[in-house]
Structure formats: C-alpha cells, structure tokens
TORPA-4810 file (N, C-alpha, C, O; in nm, 3 decimals):
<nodes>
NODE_1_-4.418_6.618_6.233_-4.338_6.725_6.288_-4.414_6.783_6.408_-4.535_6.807_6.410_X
NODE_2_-4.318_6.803_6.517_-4.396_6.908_6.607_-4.447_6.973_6.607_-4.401_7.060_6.533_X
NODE_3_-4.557_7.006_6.660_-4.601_7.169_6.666_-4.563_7.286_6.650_-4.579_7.369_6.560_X
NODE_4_-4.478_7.287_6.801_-4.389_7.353_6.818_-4.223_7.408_6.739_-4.160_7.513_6.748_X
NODE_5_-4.200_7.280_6.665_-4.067_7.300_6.569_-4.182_7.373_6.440_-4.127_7.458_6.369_X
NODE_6_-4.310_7.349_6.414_-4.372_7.352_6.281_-4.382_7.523_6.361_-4.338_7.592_6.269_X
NODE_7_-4.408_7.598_6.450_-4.458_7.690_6.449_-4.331_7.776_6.434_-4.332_7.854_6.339_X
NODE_8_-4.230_7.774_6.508_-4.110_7.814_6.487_-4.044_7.828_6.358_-3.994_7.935_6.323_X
NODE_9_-4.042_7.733_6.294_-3.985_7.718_6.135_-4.090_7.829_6.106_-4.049_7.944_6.090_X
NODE_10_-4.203_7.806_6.100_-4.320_7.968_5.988_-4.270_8.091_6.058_-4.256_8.191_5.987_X
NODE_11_-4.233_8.101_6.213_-4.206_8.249_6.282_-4.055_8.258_6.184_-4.037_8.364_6.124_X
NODE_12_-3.935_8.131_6.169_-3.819_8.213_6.110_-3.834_8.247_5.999_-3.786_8.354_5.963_X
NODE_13_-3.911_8.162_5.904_-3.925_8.185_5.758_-3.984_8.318_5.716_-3.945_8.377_5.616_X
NODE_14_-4.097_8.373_5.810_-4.155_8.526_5.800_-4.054_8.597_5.828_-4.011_8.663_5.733_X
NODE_15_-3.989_8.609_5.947_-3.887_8.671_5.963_-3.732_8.693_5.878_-3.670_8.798_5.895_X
NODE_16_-3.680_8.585_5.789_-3.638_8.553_5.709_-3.496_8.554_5.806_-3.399_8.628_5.788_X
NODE_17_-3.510_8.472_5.890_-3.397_8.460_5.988_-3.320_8.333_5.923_-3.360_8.233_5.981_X
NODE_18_-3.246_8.308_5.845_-3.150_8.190_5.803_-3.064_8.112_5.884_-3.016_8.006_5.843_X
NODE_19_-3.037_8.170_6.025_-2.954_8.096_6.102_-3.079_8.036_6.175_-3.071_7.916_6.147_X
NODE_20_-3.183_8.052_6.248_-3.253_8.009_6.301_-3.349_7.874_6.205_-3.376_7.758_6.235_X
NODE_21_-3.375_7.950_6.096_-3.404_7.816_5.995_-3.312_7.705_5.985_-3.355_7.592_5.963_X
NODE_22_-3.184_7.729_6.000_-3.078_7.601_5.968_-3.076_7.531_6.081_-3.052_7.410_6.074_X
NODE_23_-3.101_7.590_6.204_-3.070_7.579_6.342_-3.166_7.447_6.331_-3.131_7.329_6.339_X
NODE_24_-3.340_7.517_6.304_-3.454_7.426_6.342_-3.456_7.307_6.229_-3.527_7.207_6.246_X
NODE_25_-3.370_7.325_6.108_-3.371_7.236_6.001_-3.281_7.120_6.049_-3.290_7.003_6.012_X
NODE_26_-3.161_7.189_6.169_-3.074_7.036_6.189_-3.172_6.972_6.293_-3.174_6.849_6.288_X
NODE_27_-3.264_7.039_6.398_-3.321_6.964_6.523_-3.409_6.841_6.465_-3.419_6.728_6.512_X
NODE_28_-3.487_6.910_6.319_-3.577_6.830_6.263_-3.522_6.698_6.204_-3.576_6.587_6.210_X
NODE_29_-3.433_6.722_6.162_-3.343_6.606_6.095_-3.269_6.491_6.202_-3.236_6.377_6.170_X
NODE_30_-3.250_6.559_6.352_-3.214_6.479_6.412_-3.337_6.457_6.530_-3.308_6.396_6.633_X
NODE_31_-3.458_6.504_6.512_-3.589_6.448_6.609_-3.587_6.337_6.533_-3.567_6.231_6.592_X
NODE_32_-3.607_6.334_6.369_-3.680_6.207_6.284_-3.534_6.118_6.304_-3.555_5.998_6.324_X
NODE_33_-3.425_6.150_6.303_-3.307_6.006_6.303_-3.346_5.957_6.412_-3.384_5.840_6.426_X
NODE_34_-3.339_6.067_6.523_-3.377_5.976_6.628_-3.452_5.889_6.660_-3.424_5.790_6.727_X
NODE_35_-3.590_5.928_6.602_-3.755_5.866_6.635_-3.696_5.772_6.579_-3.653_5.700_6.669_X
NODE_36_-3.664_5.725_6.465_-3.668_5.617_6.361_-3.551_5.536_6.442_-3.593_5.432_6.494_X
NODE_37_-3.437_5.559_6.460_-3.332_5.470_6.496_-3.404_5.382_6.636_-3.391_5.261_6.655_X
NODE_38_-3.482_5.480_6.727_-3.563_5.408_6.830_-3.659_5.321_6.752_-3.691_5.214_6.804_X
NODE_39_-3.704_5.349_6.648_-3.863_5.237_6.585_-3.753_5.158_6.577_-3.739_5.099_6.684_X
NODE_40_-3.663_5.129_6.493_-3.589_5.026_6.451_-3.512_4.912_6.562_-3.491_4.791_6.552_X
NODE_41_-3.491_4.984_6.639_-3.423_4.919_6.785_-3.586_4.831_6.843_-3.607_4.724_6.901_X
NODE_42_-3.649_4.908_6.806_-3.763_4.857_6.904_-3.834_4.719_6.752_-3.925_4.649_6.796_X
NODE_43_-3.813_4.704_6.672_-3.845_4.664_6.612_-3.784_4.539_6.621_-3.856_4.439_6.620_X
NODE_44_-3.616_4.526_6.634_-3.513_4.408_6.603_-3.527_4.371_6.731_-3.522_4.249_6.739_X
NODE_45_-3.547_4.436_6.859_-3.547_4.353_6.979_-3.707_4.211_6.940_-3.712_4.088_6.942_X
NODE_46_-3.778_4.285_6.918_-3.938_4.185_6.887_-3.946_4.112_6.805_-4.046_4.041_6.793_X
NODE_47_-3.829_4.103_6.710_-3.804_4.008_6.600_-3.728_3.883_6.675_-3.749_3.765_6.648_X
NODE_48_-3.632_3.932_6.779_-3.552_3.817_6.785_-3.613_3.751_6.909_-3.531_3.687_6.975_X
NODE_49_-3.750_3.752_6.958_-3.796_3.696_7.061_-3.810_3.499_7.010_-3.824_3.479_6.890_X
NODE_50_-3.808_3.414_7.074_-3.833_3.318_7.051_-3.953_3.285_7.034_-4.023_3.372_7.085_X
NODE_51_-4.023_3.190_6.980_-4.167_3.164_6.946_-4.175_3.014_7.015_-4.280_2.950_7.011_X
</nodes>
C-alpha cells in the first residue's frame, strides 16, 4: 500500500470520517486490480514469446 493512501486511511479512521474511509477503501481496491491486471498482462505477453 502507499504511503500516502496508508497515511490518509489512519488521518480518516482517527477522525472517524466513514465517507472518506469508503472513498480511500474503493482507490485501494482499484490501485491493487489495477497493479495486478498490469502484472498479469505483462506476464501473458512473456509467455507467448517464441523460444
């Protein structure tokens, strides 16, 4: 996790801000789909290289 998303999530959770927690809970969920859907793309292109 980011830094920055990790420091934010502890500022809403002290604050007990619930929209801002859900807010940073969807970004997190879609930083990691994203990261991962890129590993995976980057993964099947290097598989299908010829040898």
């Amino acid at each position: 996790m980011p830094q920055w998303l990790c420091n934010q999530l502890m500022r809403a959770f002290y604050n007990k801000n619930r929209r801002q927690i859900r807010l940073l809970n969807d970004c997190w969920y879609f930083y990691r789909t994203r990261k991962n859907d890129s590993k995976t793309e980057t993964e099947s292109t290097t598989s299908q290289t010829p040898l």
